[in-house]
C-alpha positions as CSV (number, residue, x, y, z in Angstrom):
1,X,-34.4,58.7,-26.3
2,X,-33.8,57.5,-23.0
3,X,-35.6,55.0,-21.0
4,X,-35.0,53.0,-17.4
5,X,-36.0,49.4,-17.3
6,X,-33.9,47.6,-14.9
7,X,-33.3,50.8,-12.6
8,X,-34.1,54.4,-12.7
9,X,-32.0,56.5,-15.2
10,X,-29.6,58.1,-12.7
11,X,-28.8,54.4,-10.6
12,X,-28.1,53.7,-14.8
13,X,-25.9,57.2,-15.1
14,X,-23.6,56.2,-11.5
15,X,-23.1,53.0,-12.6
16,X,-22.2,53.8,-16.1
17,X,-19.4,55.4,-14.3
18,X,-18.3,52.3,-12.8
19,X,-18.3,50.5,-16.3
20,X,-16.9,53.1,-18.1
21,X,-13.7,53.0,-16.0
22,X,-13.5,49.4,-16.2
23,X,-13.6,49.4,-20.1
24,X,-10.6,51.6,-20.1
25,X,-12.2,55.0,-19.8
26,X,-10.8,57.9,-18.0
27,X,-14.0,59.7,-16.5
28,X,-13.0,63.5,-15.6
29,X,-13.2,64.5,-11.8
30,X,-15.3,67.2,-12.5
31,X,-18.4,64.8,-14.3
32,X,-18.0,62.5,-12.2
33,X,-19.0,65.5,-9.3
34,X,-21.3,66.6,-11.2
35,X,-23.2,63.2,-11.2
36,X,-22.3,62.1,-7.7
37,X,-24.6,65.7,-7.2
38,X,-27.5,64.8,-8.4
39,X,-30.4,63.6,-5.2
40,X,-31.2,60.4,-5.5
41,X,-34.9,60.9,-4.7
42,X,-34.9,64.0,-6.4
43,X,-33.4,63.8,-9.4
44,X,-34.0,59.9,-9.6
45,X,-36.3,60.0,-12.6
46,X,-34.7,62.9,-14.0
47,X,-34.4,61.8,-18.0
48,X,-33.2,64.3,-19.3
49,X,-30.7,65.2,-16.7
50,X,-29.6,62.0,-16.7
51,X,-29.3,61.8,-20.7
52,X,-27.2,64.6,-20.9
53,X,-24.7,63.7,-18.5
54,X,-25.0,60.1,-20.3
55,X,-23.8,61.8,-23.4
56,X,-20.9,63.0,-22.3
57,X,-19.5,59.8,-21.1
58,X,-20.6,58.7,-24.5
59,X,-18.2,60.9,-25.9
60,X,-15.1,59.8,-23.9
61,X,-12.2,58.6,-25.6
62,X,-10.3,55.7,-24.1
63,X,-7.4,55.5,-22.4
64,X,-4.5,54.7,-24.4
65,X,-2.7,52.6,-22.1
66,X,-5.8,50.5,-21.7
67,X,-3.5,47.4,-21.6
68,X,-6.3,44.4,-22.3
69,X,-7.1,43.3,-25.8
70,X,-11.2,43.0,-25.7
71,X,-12.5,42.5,-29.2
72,X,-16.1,42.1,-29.3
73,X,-16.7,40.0,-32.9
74,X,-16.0,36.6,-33.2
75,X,-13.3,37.2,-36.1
76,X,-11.9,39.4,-33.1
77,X,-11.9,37.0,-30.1
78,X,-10.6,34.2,-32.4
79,X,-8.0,36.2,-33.4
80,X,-6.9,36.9,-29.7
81,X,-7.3,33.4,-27.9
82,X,-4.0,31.2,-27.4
83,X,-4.1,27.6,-28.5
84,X,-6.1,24.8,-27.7
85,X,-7.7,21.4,-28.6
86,X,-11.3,23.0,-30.2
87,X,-12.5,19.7,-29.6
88,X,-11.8,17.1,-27.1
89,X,-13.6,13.7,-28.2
90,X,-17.1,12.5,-28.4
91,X,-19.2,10.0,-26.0
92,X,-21.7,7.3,-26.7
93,X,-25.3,8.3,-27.2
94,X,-25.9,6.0,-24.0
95,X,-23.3,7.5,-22.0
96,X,-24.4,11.0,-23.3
97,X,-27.9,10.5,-22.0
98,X,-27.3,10.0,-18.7
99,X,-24.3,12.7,-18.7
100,X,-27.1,15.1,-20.0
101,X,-30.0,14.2,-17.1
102,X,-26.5,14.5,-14.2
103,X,-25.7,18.4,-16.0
104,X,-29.8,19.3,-15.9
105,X,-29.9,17.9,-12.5
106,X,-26.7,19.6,-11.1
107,X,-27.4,22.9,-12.5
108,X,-31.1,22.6,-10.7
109,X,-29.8,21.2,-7.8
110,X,-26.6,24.0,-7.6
111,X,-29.0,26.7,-8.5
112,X,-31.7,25.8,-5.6
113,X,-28.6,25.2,-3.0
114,X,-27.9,29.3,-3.5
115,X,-31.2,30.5,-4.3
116,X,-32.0,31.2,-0.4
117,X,-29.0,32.9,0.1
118,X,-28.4,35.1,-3.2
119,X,-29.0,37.9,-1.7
120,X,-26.7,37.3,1.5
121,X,-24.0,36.5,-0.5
122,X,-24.2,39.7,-2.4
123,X,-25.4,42.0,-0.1
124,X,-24.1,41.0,3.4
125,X,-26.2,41.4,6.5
126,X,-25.4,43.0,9.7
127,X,-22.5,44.9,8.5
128,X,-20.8,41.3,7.3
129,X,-19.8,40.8,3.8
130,X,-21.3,37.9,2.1
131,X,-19.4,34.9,2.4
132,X,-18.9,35.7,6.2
133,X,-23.0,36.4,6.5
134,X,-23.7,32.7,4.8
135,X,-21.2,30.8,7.3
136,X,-22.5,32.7,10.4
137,X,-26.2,31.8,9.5
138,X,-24.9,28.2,8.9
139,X,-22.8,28.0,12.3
140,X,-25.3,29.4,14.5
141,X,-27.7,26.9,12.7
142,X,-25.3,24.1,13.6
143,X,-24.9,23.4,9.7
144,X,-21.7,24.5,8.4
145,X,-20.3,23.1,6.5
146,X,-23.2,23.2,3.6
147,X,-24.2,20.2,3.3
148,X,-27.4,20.6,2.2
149,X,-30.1,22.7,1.6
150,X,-30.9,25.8,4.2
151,X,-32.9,25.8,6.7
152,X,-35.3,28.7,7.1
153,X,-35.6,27.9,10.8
154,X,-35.4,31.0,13.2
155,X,-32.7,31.0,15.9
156,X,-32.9,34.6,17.2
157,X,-30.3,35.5,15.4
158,X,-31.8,38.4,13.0
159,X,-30.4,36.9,9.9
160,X,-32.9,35.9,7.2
161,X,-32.7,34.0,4.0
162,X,-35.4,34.3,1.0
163,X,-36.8,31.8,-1.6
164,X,-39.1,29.2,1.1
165,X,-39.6,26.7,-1.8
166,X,-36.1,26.4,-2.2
167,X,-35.0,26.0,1.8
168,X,-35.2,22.2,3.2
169,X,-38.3,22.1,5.0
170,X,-40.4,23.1,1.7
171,X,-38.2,22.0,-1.3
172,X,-40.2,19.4,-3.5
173,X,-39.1,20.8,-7.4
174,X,-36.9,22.9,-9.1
175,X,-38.4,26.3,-8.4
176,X,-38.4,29.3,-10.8
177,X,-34.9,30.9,-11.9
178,X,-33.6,32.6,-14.6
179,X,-30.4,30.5,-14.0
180,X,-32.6,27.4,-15.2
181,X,-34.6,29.8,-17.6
182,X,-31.6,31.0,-19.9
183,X,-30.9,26.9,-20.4
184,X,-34.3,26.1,-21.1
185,X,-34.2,28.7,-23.4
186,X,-31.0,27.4,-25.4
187,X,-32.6,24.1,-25.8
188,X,-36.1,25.9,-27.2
189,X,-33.7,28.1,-30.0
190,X,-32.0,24.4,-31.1
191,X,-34.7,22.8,-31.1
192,X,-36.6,25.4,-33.4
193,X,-34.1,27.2,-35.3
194,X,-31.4,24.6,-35.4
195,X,-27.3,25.4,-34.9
196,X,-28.1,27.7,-37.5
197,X,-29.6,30.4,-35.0
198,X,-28.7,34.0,-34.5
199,X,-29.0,36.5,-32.4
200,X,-32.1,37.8,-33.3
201,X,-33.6,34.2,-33.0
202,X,-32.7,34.1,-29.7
203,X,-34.1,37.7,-28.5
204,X,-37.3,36.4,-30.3
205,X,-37.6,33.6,-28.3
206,X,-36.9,35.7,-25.2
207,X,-39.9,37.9,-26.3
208,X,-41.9,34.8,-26.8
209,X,-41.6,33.0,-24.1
210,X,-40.1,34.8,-21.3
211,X,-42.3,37.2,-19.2
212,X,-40.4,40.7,-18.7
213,X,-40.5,40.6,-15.0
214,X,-38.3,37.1,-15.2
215,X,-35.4,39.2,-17.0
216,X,-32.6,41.4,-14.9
217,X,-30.0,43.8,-15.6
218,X,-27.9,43.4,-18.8
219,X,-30.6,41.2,-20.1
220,X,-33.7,43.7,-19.3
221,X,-31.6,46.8,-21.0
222,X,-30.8,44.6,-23.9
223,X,-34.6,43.3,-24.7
224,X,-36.1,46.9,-24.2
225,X,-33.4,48.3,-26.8
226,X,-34.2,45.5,-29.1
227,X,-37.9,46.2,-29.0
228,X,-37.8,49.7,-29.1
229,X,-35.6,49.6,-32.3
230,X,-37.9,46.6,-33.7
231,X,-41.7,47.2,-34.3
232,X,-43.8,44.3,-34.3
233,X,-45.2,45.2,-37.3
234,X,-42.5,46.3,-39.5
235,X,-38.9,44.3,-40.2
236,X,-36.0,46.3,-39.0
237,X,-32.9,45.4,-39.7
238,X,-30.5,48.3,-38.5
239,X,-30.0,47.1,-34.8
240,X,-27.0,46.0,-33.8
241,X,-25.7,43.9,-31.2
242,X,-23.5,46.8,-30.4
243,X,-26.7,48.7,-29.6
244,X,-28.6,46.1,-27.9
245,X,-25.7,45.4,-25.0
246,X,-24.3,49.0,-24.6
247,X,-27.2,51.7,-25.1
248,X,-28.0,52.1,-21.3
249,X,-26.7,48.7,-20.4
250,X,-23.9,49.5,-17.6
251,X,-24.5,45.6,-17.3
252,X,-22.9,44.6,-19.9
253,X,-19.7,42.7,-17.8
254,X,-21.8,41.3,-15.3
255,X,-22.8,37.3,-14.8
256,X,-26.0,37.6,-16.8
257,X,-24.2,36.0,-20.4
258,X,-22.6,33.7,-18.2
259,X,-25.3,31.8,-16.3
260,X,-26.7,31.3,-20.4
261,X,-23.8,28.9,-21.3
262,X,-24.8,25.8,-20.4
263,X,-27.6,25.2,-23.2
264,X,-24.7,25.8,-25.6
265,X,-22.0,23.6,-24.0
266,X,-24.8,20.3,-23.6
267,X,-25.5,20.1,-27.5
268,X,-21.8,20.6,-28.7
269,X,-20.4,18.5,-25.9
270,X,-17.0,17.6,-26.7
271,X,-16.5,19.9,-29.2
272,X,-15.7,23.0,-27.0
273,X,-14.9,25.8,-29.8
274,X,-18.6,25.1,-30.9
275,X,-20.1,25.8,-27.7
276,X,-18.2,29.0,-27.5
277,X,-19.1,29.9,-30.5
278,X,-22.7,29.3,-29.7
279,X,-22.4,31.3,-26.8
280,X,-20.9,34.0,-28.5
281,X,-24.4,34.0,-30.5
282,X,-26.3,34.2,-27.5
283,X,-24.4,36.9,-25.6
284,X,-22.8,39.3,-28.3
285,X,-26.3,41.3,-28.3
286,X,-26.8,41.5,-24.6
287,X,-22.8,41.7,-23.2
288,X,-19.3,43.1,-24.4
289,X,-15.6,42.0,-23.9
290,X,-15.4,40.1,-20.3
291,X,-19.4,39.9,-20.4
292,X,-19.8,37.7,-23.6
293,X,-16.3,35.8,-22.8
294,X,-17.8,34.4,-19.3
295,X,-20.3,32.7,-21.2
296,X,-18.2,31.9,-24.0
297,X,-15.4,30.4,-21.7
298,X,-17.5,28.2,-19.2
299,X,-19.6,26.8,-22.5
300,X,-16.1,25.4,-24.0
301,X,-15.4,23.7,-19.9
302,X,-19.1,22.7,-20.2
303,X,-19.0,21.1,-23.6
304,X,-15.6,19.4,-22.8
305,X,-16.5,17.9,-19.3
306,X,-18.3,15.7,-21.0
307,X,-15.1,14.0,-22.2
308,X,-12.2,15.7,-20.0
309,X,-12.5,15.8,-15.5
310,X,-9.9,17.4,-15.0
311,X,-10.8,20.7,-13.3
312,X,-7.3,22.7,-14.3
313,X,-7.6,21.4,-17.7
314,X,-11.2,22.5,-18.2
315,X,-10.3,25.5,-17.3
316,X,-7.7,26.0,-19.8
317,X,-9.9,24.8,-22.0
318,X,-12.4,27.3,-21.6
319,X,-9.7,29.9,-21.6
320,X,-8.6,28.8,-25.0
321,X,-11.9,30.2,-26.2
322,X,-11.5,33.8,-24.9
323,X,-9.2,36.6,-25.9
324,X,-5.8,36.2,-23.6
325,X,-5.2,39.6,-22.6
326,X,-8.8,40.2,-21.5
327,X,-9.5,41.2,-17.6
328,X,-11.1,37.5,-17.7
329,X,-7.9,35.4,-18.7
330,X,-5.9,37.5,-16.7
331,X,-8.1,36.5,-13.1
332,X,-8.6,33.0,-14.3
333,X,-4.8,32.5,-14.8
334,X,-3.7,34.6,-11.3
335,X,-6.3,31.9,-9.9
336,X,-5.0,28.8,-10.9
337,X,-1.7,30.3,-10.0
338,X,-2.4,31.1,-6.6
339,X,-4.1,28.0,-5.7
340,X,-1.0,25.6,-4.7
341,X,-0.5,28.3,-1.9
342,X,-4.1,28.3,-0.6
343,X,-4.8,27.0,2.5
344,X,-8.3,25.2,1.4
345,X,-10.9,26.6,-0.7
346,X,-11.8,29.4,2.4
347,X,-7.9,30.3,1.8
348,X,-8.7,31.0,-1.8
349,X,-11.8,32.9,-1.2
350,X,-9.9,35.1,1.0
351,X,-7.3,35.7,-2.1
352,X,-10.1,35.8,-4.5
353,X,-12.1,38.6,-2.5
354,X,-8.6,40.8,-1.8
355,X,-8.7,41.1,-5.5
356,X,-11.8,40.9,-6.6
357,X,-13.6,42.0,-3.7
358,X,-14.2,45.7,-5.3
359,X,-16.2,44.0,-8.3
360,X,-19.8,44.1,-8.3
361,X,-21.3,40.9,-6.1
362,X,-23.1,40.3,-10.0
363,X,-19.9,40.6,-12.3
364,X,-18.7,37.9,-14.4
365,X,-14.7,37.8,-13.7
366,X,-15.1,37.2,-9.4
367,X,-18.1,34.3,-10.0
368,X,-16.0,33.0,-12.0
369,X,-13.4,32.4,-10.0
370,X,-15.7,31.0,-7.6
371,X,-16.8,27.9,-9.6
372,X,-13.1,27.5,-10.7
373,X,-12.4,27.6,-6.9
374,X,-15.3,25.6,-5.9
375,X,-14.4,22.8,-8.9
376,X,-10.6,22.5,-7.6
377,X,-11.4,22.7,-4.2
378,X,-14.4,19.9,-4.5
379,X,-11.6,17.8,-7.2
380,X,-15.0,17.7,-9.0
381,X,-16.8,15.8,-6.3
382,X,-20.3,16.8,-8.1
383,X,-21.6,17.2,-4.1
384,X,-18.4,19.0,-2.3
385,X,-17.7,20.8,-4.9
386,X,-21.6,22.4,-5.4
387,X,-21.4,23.1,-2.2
388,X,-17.9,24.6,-2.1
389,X,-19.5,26.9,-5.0
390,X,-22.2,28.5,-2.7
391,X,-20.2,28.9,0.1
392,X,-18.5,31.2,-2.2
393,X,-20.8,33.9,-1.7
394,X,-21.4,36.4,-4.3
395,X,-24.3,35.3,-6.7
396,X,-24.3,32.1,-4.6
397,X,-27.7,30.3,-6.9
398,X,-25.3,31.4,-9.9
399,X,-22.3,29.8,-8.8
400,X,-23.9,26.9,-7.4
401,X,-26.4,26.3,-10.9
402,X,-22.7,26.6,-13.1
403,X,-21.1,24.4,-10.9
404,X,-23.4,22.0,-10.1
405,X,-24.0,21.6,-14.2
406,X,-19.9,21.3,-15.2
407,X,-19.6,18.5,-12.3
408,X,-23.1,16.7,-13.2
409,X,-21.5,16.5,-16.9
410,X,-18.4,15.5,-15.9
411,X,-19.5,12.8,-13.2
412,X,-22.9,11.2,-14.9
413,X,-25.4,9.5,-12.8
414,X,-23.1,9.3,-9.9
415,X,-24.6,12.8,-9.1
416,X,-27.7,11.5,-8.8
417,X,-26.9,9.8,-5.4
418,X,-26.3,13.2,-4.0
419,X,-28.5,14.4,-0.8
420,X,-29.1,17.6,-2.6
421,X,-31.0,15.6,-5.8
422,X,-33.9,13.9,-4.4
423,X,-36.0,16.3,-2.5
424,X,-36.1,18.2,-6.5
425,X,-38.0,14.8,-7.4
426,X,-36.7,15.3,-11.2
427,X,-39.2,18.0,-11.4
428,X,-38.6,21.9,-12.9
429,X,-41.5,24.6,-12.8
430,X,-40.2,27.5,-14.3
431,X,-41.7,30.8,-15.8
432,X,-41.1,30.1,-19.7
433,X,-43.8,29.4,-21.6
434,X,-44.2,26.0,-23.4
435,X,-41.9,24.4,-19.7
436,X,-44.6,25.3,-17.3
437,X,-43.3,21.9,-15.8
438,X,-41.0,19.6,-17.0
439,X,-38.8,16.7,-15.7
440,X,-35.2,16.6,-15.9
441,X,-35.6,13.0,-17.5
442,X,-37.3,14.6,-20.3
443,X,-34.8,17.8,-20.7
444,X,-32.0,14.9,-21.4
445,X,-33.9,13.2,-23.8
446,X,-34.7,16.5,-25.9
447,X,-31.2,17.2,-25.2
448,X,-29.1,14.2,-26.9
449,X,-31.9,15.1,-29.9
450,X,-30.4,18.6,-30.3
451,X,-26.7,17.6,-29.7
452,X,-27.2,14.5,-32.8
453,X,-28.7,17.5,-35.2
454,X,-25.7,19.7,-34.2
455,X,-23.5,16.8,-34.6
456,X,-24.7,15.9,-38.1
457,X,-25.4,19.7,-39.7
């Protein structure tokens, strides 16, 4: 059987392609003609034209030379990661609390600084690329650097920006975002199932509590294989998350595990292999290889910047988590390495985008090394550095929402004298049900209450 969901089954069959060479796979010249054939009006719903040619990539082997190392079990990736602390130290319940209400705040904060511009930073507009298309709106606005929230103000200039509740003449909350939603989420699982939870918990809280229409890519795929394999009304147990993340999922190595890691890092924070684990959990059913290690690797930096500032260290912190000959390590570590020759963090974009540049503006390994940028770049100033993270381009209310949460953890209520945290007024309204509206005061509260029952199982 073959079904769409995020996009129509032959956008799914081209951009298997893409995914299939990137895990390794050698796809022949001739299939890939044959599918670069088919009209993309006409043959756009074409099912079973689509799940043919589907089939066949199925059936390719993969390249023997493949030189990465990408398990996809826990057992695996343990196996594969180089050494590190698995736990960094704990912090006082009273320090914890108002660590927890800076990471909520950050990530809102980050996520609404980018929202306006998401789809600028991946897209482009007039023939720019992204990054370029963000700083010429903000120059020709008289606003660059970011500094603060965009302005939706019209200068003839043809560029446009979306998300009006999010821009600075508008912005009183913490508007919807499945960047917020995925963390909101995490707490909901601990709070119900306990560190316990598996997999399956958390698709059924995704069913339960987050409308369709709120979930993209990777994710969407994922929830419409899990609920086509699992009636309502009968128990199945034969799914598997191998299923779930790769049965006509050519998202499974883009950002959508890794904006889910922060739930994870806040309630084992300090302990870093914990949070990674955790996150492992949450994205082995939806992601593979690089997909589930973004997640995995910025819960262990989220989890240990409650304790450690460094931005470097955190870093190899969270890469002590994830296999070390995966595509992942391998960017992160070119990154770090490139850095002391960077002119600024526009220098490193530059380096970043002539190697990365070819990725999808959604893919886990070049938004990653965005916020690595953006938290060297800003030394983890929780305000220079959120911004830094949007400038980035790419996934921009991503970036910022990862960023803004690792520097809110790391810097406490120091954040909260930030330009960027007052006009939110404390205040999320998502789309999950049972957090129709909900203060960030309160999210830190329920938080330190999940991280003390994870501390004590």
């Amino acid at each position: 059987m073959i079904f769409s969901g995020w996009d129509t089954p032959l956008a799914l069959l081209q951009m298997e392609v893409v995914q299939r060479e990137y895990e390794g796979h050698r796809v022949p010249q001739d299939l890939k003609e044959r599918i670069t054939a088919l009209d993309v009006e006409r043959d756009a719903m074409n099912f079973e034209g689509a799940n043919t040619l589907y089939g066949a990539l199925d059936e390719l082997p993969k390249d023997p030379e493949f030189p990465y190392v990408q398990p996809n079990d826990l057992e695996g990736i343990r196996r594969e990661r180089p050494a590190g602390p698995r736990q960094v130290g704990t912090v006082a319940d009273a320090d914890l609390l108002d660590r927890f209400h800076a990471a909520w705040t950050g990530r809102a904060a980050g996520c609404a600084l980018g929202k306006p511009v998401e789809g600028m930073g991946i897209r482009g507009q007039r023939g720019m690329g992204g990054r370029q298309a963000i700083r010429t709106y903000l120059e020709n606005r008289r606003q660059w650097p970011l500094d603060y929230y965009f302005s939706g103000t019209d200068v003839g200039d043809n560029l446009r920006i979306a998300c009006p509740q999010s821009q600075r003449e508008n912005i009183a909350f913490m508007e919807p975002d499945d960047d917020i939603h995925y963390t909101l989420i995490a707490l909901h699982v601990l709070e119900d199932y306990g560190p316990g939870f598996t997999w399956r918990n958390v698709a059924t809280a995704w069913n339960r509590s987050l409308p369709y229409y709120a979930i993209c890519t990777a994710e969407a795929q994922a929830i419409m294989n899990y609920n086509n394999a699992v009636p309502r009304k009968a128990r199945s147990d034969w799914v598997t998350p191998e299923y779930t993340s790769t049965n006509r999922n050519p998202y499974r190595e883009w950002i959508g595990a890794q904006i889910r890691a922060d739930g994870w890092g806040y309630a084992s924070a300090g302990n870093p292999e914990l949070a990674a684990e955790f996150a492992f959990r949450d994205a082995c059913w939806t992601h593979r290889a690089n997909g589930i290690y973004g997640e995995m690797m910025f819960a262990a930096i989220i989890a240990a910047a409650f304790v450690v500032r460094d931005p470097i260290e955190l870093v190899n912190i969270g890469l002590s988590e994830i296999p070390q000959n995966c595509r992942l390590a391998e960017a992160c570590r070119a990154a770090l390495a490139q850095v002391s020759s960077c002119d600024g963090f526009d220098g490193y974009m530059d380096w970043v985008e002539e190697h990365y540049g070819n990725l999808s503006g959604v893919h886990t390994v070049n938004n990653a090394l965005v916020v690595i940028g953006a938290m060297i770049f800003g030394q983890m100033d929780f305000h220079a550095s959120t911004c830094r993270s949007v400038e980035g381009g790419w996934d921009t209310d991503c970036n910022g929402a990862t960023c803004g949460s690792i520097v809110g953890a790391a810097n406490g209520a120091i954040v909260l004298n930030s330009s960027l945290v007052p006009p939110l007024n404390d205040t999320i309204k998502p789309k999950v049900i049972g957090f129709q509206e909900v203060s960030m005061t309160e999210l830190a509260e329920r938080t330190l209450a999940v991280h003390k029952a994870v501390a004590n199982a």
